[in-house]
N, CA, C and O atoms as CSV, one atom per row, in Angstrom:
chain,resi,resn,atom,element,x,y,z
A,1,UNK,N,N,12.833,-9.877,2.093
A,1,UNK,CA,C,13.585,-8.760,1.587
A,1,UNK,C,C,12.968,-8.307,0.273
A,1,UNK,O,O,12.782,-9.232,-0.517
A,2,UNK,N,N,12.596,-7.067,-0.153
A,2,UNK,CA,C,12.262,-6.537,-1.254
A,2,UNK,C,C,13.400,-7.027,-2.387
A,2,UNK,O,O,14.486,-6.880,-1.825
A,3,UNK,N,N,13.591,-7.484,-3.581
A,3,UNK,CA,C,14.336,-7.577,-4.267
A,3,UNK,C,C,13.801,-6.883,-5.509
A,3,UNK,O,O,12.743,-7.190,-6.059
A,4,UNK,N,N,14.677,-5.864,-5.925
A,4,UNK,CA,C,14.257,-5.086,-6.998
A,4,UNK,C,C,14.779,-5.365,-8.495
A,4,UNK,O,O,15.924,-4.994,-8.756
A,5,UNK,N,N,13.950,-6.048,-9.579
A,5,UNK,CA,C,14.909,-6.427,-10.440
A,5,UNK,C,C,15.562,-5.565,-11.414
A,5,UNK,O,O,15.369,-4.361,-11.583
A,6,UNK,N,N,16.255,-6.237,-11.950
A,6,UNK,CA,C,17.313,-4.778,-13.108
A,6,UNK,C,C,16.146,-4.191,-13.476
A,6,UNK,O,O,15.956,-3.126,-12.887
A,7,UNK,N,N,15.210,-4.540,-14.318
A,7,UNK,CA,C,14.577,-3.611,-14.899
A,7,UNK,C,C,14.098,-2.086,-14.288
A,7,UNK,O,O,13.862,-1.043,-14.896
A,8,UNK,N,N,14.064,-2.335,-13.131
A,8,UNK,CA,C,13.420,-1.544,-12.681
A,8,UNK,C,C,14.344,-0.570,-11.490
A,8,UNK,O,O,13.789,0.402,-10.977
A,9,UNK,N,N,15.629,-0.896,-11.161
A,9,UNK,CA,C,16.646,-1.135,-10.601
A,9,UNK,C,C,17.226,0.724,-10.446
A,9,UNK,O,O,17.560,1.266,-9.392
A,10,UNK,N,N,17.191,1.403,-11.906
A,10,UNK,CA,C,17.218,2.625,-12.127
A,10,UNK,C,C,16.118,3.865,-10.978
A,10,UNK,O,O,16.394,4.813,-10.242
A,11,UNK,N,N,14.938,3.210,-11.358
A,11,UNK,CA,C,13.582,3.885,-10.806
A,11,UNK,C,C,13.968,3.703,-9.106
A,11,UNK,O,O,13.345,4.416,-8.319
A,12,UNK,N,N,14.939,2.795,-8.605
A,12,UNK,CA,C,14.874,2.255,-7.701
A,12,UNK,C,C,15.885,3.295,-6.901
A,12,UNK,O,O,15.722,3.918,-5.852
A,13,UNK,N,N,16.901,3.231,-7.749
A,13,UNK,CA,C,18.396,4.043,-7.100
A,13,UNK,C,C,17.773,5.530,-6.682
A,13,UNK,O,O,17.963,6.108,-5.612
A,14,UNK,N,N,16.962,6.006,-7.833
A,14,UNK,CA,C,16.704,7.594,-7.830
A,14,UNK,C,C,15.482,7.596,-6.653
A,14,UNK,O,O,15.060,8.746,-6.534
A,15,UNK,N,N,14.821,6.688,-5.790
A,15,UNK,CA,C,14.029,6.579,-4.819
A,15,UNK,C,C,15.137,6.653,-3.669
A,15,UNK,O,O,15.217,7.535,-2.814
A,16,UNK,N,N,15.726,5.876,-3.777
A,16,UNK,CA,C,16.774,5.711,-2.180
A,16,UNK,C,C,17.537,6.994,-2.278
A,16,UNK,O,O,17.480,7.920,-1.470
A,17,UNK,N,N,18.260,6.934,-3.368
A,17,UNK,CA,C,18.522,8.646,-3.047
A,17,UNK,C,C,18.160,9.690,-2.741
A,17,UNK,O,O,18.742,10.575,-2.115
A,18,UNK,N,N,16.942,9.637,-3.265
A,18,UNK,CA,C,15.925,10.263,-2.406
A,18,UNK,C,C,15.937,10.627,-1.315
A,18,UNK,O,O,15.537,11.734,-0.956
A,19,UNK,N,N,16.470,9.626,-0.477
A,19,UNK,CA,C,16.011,9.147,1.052
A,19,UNK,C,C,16.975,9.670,1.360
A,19,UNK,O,O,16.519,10.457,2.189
A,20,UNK,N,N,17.955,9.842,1.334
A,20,UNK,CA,C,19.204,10.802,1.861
A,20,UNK,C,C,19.256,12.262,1.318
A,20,UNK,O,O,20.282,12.939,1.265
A,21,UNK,N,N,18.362,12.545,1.035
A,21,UNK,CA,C,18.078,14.144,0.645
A,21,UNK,C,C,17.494,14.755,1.584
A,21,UNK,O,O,16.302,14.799,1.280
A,22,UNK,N,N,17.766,15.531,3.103
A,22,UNK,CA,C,16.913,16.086,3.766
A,22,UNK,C,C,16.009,17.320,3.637
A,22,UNK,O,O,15.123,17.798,4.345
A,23,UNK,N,N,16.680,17.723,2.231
A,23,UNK,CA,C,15.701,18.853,1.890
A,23,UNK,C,C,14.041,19.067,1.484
A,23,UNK,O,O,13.257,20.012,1.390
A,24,UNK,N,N,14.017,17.583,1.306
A,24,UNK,CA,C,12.883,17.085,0.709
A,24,UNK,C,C,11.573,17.621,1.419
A,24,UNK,O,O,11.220,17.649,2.598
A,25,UNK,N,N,10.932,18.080,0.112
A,25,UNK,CA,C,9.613,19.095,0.319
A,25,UNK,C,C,8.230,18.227,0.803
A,25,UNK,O,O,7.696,17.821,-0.230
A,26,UNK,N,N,7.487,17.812,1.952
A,26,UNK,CA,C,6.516,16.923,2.093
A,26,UNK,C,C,5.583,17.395,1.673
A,26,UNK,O,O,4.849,16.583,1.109
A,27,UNK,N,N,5.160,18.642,1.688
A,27,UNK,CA,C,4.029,19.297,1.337
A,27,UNK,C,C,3.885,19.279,-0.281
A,27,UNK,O,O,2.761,19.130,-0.762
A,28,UNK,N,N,4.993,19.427,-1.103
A,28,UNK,CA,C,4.893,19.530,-2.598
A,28,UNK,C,C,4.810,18.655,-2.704
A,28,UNK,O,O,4.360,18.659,-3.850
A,29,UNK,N,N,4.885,17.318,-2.348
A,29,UNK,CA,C,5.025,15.918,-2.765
A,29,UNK,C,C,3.606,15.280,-3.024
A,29,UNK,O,O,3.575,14.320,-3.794
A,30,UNK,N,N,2.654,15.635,-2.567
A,30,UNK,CA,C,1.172,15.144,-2.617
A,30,UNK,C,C,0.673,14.474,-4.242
A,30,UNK,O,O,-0.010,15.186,-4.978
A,31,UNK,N,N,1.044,13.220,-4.632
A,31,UNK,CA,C,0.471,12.992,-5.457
A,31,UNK,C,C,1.379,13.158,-6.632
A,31,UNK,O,O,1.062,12.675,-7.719
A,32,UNK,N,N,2.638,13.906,-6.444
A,32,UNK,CA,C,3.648,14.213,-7.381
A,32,UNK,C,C,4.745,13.555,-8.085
A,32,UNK,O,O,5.492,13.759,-9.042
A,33,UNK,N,N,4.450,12.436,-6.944
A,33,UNK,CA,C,5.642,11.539,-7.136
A,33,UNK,C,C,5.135,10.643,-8.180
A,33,UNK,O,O,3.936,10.430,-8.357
A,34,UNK,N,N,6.134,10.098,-8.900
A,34,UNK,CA,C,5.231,8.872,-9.932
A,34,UNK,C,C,5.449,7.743,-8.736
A,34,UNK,O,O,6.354,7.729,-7.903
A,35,UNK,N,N,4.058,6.543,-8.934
A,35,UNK,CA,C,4.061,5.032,-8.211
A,35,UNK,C,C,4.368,4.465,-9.197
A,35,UNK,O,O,3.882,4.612,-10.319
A,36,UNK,N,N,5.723,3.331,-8.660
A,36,UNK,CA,C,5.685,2.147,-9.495
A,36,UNK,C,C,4.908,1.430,-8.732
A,36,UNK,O,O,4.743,1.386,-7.513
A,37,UNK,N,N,4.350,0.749,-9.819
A,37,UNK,CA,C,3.443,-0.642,-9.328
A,37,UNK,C,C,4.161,-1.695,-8.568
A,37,UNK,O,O,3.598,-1.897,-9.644
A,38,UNK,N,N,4.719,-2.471,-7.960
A,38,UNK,CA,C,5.363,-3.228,-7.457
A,38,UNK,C,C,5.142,-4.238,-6.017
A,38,UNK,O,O,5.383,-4.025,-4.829
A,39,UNK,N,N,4.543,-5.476,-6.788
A,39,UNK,CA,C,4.005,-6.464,-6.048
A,39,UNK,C,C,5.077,-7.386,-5.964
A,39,UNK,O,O,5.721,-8.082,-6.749
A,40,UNK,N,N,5.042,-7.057,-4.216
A,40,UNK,CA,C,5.948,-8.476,-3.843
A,40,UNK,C,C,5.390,-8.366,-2.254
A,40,UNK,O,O,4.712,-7.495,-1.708
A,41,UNK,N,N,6.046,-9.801,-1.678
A,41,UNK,CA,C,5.479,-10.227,-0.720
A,41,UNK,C,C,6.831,-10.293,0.223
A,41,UNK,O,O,7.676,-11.181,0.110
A,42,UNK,N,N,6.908,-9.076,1.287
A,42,UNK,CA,C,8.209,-9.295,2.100
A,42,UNK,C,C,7.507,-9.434,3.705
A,42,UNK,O,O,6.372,-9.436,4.181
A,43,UNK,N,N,9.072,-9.558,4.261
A,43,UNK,CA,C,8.875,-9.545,5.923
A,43,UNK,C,C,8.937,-7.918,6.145
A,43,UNK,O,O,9.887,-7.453,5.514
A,44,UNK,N,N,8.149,-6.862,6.906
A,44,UNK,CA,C,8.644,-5.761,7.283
A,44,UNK,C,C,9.071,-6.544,9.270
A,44,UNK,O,O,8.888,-7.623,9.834
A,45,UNK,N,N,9.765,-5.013,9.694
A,45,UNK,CA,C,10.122,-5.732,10.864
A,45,UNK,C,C,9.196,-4.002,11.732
A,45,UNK,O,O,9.347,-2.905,11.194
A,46,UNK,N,N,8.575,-4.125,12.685
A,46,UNK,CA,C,7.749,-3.372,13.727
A,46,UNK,C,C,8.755,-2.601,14.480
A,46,UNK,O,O,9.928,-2.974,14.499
A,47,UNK,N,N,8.477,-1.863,14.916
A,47,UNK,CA,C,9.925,-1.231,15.667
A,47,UNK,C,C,8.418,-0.804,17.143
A,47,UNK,O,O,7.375,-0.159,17.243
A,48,UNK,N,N,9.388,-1.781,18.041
A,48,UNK,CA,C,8.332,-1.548,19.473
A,48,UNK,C,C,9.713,-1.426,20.497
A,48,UNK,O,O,10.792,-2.017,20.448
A,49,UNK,N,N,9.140,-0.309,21.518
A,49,UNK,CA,C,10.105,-0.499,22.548
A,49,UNK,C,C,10.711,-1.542,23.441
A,49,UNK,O,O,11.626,-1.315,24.232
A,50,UNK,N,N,10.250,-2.462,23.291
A,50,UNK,CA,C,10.547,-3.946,24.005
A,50,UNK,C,C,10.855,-4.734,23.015
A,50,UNK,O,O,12.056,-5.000,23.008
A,51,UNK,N,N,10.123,-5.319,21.995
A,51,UNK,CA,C,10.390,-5.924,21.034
A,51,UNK,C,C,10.427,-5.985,19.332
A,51,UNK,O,O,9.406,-5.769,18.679
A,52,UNK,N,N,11.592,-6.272,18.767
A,52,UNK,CA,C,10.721,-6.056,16.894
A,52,UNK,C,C,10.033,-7.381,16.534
A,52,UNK,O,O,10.519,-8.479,16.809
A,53,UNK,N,N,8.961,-7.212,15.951
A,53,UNK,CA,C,8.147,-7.726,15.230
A,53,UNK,C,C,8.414,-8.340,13.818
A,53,UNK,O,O,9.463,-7.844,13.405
A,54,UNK,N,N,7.975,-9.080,13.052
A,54,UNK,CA,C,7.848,-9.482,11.634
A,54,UNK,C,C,6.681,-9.287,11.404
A,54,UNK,O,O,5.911,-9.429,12.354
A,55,UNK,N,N,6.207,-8.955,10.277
A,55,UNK,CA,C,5.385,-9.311,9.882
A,55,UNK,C,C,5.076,-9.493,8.450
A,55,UNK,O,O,5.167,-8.367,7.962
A,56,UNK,N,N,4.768,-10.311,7.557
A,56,UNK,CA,C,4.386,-10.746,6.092
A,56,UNK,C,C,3.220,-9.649,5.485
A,56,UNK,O,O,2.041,-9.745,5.823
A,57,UNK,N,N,3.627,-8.770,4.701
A,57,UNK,CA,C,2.667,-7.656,4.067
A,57,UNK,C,C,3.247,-8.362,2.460
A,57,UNK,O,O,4.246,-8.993,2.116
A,58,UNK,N,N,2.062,-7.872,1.798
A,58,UNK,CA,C,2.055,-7.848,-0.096
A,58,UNK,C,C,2.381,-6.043,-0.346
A,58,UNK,O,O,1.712,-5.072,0.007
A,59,UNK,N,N,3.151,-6.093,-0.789
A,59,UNK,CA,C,3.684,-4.504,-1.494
A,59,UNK,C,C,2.461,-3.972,-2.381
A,59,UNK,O,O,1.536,-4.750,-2.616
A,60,UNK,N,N,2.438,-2.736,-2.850
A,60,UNK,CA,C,1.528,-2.435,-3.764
A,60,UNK,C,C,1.896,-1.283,-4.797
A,60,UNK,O,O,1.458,-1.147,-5.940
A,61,UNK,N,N,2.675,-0.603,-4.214
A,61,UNK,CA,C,3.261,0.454,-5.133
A,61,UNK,C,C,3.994,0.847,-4.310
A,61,UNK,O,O,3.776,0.642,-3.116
A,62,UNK,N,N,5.479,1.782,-4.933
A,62,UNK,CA,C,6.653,2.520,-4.203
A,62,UNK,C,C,6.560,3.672,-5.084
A,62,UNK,O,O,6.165,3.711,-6.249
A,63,UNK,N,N,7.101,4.845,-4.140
A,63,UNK,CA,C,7.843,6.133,-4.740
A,63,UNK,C,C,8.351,6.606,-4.481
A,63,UNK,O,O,8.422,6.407,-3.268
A,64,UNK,N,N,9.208,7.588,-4.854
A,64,UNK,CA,C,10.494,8.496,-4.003
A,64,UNK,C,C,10.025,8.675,-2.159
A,64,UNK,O,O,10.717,8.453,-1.165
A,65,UNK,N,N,8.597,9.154,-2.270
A,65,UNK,CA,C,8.628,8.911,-0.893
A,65,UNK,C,C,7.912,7.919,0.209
A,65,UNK,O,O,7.868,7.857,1.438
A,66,UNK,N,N,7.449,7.282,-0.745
A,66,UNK,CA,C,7.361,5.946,0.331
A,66,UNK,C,C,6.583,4.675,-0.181
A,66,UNK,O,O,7.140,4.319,-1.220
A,67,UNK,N,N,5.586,3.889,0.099
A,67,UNK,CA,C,5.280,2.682,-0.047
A,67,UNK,C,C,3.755,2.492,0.074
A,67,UNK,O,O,3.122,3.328,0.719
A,68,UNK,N,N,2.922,1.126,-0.683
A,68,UNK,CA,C,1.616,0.655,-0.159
A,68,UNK,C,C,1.513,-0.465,-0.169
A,68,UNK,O,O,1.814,-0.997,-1.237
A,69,UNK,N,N,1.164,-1.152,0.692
A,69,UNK,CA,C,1.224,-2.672,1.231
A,69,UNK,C,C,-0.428,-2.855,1.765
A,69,UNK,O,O,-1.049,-1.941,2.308
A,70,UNK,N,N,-0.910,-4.027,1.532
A,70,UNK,CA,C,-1.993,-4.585,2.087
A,70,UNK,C,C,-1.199,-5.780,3.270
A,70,UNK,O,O,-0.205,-6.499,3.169
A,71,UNK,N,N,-2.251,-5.532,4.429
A,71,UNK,CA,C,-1.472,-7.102,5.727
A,71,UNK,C,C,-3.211,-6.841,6.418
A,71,UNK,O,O,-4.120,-6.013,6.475
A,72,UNK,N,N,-2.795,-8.295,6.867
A,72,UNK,CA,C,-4.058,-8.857,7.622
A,72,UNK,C,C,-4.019,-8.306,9.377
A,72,UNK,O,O,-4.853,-8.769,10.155
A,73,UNK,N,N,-3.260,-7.573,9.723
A,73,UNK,CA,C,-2.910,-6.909,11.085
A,73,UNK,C,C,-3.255,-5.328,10.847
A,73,UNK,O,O,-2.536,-4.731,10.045
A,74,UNK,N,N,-3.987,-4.833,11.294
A,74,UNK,CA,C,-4.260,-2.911,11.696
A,74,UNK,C,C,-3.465,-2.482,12.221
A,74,UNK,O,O,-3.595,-2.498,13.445
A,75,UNK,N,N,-2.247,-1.881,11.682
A,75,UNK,CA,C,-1.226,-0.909,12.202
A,75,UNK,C,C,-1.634,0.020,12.565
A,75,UNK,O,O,-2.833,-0.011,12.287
A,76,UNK,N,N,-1.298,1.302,13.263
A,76,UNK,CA,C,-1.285,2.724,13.490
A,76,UNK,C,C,-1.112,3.428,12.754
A,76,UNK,O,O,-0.290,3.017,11.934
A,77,UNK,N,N,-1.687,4.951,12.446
A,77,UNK,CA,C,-0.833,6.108,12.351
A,77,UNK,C,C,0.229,6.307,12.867
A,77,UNK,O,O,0.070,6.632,14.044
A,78,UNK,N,N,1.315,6.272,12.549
A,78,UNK,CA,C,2.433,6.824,12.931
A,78,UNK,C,C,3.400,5.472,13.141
A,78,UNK,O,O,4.618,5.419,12.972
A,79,UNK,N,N,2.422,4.298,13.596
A,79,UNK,CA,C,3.730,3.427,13.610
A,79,UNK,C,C,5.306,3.289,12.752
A,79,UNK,O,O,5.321,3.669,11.581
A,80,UNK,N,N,6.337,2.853,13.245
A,80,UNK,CA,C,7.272,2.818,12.620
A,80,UNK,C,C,7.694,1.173,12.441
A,80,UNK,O,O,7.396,0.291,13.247
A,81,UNK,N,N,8.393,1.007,11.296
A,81,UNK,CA,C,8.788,0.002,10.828
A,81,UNK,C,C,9.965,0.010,9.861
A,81,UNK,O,O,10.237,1.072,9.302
A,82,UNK,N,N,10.643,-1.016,9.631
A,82,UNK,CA,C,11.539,-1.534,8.535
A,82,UNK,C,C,11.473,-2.272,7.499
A,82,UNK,O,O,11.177,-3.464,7.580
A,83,UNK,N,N,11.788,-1.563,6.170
A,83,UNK,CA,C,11.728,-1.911,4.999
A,83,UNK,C,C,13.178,-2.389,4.842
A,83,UNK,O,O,14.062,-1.542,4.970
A,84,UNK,N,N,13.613,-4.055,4.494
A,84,UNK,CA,C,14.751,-4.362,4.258
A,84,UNK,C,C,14.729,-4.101,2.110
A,84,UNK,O,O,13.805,-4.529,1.418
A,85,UNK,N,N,15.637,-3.541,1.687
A,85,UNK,CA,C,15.716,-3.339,0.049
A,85,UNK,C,C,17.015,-4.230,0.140
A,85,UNK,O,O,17.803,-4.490,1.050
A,86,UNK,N,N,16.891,-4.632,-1.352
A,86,UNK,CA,C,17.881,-5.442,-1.927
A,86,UNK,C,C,17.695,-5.522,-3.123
A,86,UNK,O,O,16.650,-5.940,-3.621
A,87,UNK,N,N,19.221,-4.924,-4.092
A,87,UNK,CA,C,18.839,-4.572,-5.293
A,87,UNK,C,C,20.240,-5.237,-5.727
A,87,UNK,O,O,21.326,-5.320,-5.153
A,88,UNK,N,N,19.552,-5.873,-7.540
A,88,UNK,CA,C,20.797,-7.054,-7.409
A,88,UNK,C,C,22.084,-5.981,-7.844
A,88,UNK,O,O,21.934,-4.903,-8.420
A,89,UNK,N,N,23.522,-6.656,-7.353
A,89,UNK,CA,C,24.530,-5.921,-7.563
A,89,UNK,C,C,25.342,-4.482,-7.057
A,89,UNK,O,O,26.338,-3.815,-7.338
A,90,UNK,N,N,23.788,-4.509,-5.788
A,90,UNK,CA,C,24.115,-3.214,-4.916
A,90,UNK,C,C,23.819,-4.052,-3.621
A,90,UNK,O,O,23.106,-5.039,-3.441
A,91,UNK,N,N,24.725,-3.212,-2.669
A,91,UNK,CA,C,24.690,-3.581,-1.696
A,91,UNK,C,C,23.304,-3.137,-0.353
A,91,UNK,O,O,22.974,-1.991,-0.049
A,92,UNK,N,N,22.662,-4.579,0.295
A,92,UNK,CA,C,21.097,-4.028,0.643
A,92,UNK,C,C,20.978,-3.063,1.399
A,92,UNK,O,O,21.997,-2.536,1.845
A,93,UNK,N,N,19.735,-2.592,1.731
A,93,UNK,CA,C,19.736,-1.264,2.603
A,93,UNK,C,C,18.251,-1.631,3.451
A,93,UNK,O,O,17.440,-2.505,3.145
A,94,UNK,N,N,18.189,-0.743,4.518
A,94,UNK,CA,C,16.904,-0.849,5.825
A,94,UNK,C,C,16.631,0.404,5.649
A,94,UNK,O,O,17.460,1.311,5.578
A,95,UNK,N,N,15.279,0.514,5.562
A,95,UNK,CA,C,14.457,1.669,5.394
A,95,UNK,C,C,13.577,1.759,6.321
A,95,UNK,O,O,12.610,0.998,6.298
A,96,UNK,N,N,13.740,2.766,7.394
A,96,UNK,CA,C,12.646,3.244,7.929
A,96,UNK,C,C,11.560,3.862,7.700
A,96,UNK,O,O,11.636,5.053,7.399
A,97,UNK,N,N,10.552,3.357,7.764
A,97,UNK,CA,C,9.084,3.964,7.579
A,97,UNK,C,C,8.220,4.493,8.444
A,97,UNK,O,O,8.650,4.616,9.591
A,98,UNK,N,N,6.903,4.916,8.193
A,98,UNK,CA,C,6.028,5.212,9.635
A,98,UNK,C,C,4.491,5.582,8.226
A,98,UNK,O,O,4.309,6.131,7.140
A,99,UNK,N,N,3.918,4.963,9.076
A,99,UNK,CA,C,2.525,4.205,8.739
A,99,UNK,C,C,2.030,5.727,8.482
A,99,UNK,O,O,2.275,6.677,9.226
A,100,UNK,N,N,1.289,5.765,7.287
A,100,UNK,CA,C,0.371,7.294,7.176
A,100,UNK,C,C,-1.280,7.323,7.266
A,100,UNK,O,O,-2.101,8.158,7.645
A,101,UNK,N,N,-1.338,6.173,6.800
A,101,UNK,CA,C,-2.529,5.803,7.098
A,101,UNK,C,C,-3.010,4.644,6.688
A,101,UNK,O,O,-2.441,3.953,5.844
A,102,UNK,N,N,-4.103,4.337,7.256
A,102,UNK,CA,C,-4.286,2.507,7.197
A,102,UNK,C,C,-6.164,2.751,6.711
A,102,UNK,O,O,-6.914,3.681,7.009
A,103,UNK,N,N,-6.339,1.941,6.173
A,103,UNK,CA,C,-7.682,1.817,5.558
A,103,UNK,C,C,-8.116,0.074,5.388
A,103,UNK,O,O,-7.493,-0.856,4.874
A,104,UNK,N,N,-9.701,0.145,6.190
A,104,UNK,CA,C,-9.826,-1.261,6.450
A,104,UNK,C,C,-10.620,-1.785,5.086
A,104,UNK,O,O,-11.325,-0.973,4.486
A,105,UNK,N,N,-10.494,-3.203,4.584
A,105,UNK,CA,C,-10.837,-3.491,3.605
A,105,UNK,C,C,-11.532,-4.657,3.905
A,105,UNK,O,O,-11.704,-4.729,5.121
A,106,UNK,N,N,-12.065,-5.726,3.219
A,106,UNK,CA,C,-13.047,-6.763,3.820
A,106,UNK,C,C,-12.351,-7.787,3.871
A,106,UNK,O,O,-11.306,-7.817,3.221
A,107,UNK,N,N,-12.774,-8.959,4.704
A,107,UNK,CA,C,-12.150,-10.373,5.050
A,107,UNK,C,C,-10.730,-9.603,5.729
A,107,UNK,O,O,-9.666,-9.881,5.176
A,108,UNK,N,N,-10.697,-8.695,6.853
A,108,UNK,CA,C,-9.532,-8.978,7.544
A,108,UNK,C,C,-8.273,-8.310,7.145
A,108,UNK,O,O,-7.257,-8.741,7.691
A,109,UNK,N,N,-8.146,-7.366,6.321
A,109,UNK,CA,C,-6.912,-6.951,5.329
A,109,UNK,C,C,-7.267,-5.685,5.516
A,109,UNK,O,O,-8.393,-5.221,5.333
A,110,UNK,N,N,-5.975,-4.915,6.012
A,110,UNK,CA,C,-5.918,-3.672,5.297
A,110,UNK,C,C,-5.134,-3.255,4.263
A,110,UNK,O,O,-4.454,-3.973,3.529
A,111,UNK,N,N,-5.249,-2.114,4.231
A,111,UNK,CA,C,-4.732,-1.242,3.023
A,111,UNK,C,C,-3.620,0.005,3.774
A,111,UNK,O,O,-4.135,0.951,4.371
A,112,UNK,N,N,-2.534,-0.080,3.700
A,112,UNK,CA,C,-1.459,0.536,4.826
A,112,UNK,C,C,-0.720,1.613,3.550
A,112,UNK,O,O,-0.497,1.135,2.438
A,113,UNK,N,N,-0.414,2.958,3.836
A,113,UNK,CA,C,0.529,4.138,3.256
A,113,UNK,C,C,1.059,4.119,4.257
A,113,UNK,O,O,0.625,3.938,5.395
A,114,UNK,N,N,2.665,4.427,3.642
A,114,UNK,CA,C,3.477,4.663,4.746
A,114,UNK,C,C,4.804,5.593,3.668
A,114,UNK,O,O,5.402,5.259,2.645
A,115,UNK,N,N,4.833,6.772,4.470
A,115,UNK,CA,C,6.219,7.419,4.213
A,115,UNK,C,C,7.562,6.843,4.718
A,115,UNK,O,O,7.781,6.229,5.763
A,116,UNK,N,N,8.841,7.368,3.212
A,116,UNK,CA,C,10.215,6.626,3.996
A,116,UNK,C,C,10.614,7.811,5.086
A,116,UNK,O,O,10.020,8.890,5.070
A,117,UNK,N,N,11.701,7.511,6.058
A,117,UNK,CA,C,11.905,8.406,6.667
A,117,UNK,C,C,13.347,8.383,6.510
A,117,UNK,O,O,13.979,9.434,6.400
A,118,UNK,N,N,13.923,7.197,6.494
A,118,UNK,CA,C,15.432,7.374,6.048
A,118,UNK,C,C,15.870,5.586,6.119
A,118,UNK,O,O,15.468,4.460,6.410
A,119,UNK,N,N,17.323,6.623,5.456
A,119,UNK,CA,C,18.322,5.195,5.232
A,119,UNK,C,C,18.480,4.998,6.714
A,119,UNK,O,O,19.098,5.908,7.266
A,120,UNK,N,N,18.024,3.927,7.558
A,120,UNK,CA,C,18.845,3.510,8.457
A,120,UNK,C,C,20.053,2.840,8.682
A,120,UNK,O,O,20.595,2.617,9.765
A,121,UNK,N,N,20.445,2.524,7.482
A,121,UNK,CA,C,21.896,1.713,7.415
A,121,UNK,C,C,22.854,2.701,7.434
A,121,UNK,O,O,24.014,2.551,7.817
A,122,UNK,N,N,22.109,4.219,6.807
A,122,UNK,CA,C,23.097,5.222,6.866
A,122,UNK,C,C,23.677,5.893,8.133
A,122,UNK,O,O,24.741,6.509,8.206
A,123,UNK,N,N,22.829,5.672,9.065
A,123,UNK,CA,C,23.272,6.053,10.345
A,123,UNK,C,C,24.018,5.272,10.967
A,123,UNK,O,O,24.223,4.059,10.925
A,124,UNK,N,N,24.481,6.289,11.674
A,124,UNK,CA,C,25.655,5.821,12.792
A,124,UNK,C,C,24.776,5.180,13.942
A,124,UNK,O,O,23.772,5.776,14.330
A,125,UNK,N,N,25.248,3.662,14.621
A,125,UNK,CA,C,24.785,2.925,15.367
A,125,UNK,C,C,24.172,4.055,17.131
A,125,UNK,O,O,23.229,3.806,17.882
A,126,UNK,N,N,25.210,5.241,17.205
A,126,UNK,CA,C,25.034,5.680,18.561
A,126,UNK,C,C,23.746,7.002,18.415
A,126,UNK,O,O,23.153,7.566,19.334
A,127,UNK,N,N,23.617,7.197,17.014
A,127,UNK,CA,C,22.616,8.396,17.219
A,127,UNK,C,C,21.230,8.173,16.714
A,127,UNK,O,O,20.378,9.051,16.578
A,128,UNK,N,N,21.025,6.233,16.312
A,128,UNK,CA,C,19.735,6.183,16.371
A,128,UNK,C,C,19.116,5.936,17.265
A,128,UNK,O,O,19.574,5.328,18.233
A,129,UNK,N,N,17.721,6.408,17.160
A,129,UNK,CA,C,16.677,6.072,18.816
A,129,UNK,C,C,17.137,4.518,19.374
A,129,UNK,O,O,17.277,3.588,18.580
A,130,UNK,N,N,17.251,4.436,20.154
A,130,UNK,CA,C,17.207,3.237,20.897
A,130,UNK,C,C,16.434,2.258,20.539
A,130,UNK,O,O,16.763,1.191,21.059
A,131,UNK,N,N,15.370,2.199,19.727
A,131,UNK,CA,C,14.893,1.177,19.802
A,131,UNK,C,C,14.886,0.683,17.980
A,131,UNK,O,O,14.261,-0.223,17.431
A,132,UNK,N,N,15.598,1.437,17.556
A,132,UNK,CA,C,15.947,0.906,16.068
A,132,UNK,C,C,17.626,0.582,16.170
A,132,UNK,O,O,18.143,-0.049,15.247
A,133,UNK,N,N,18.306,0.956,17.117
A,133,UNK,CA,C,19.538,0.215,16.786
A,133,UNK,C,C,19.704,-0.906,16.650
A,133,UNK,O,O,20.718,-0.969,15.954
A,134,UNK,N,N,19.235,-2.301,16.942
A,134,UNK,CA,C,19.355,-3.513,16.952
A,134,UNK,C,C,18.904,-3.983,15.817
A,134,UNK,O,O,18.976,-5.189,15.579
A,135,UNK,N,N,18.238,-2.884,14.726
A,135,UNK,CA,C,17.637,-3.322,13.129
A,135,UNK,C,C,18.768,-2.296,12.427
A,135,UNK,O,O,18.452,-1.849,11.324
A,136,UNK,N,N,20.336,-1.806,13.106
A,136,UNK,CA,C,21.181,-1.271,12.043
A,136,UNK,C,C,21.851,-2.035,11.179
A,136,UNK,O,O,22.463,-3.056,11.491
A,137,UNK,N,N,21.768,-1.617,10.182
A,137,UNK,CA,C,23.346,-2.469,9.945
A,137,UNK,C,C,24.688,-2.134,10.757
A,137,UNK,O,O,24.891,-1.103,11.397
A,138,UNK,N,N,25.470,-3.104,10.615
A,138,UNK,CA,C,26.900,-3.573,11.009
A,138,UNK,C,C,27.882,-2.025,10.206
A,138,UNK,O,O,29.109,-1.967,10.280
């Protein structure tokens, strides 16, 4: 689980809120957003039509709109996945993502961008795709 500490906890809220803003401009966003730096080492979970996945990625930076992680596995363009957040004193949240692009690096590791796409905890269990309901929350 990402755990975000107080310090940084502020930078954190005004990102997820973010994420429930559908107005949000993709095209103005290029580079606009500030990155926090933010190294940590979580489980994301794969979102496949048959099965979800784990997998162990190192974080690298976050921003209002999304994330950079290095993992020893070559994801896709477009793949989708789950970001579990947990911020102390708030209650956690699942973030859907989808891979923007992946860049190979040496000894086995890539280098993965990925945009958020939304709160999935915010949705209602019957109107997400089928194959992310079983990563909703309750």
């Amino acid at each position: 689980m990402l755990d975000i500490d107080l310090r940084r906890q502020g930078r954190a809220l005004a990102i997820l809120n973010g994420l429930q803003d559908p107005l949000r401009d993709a095209v103005a966003e290029r580079r606009q957003r500030v990155r926090v730096c933010f190294r940590r080492r979580i489980d994301i979970m794969l979102l496949d039509a048959a099965v979800h996945h784990k997998l162990r990625v190192d974080t690298q930076d976050i921003s209002s709109r999304g994330m950079g992680f290095l993992c020893h596995r070559e994801l896709q363009t477009g793949e989708r996945f789950i970001v579990p957040l947990k911020m102390a004193g708030l209650s956690d949240k699942m973030v859907m993502c989808r891979v923007t692009h992946v860049r190979v690096l040496t000894g086995g590791l890539y280098c993965v961008g990925a945009t958020f796409e939304q709160a999935v905890c915010a949705l209602p269990q019957s109107s997400a795709p089928p194959e992310v309901q079983g990563a909703l929350c309750p």
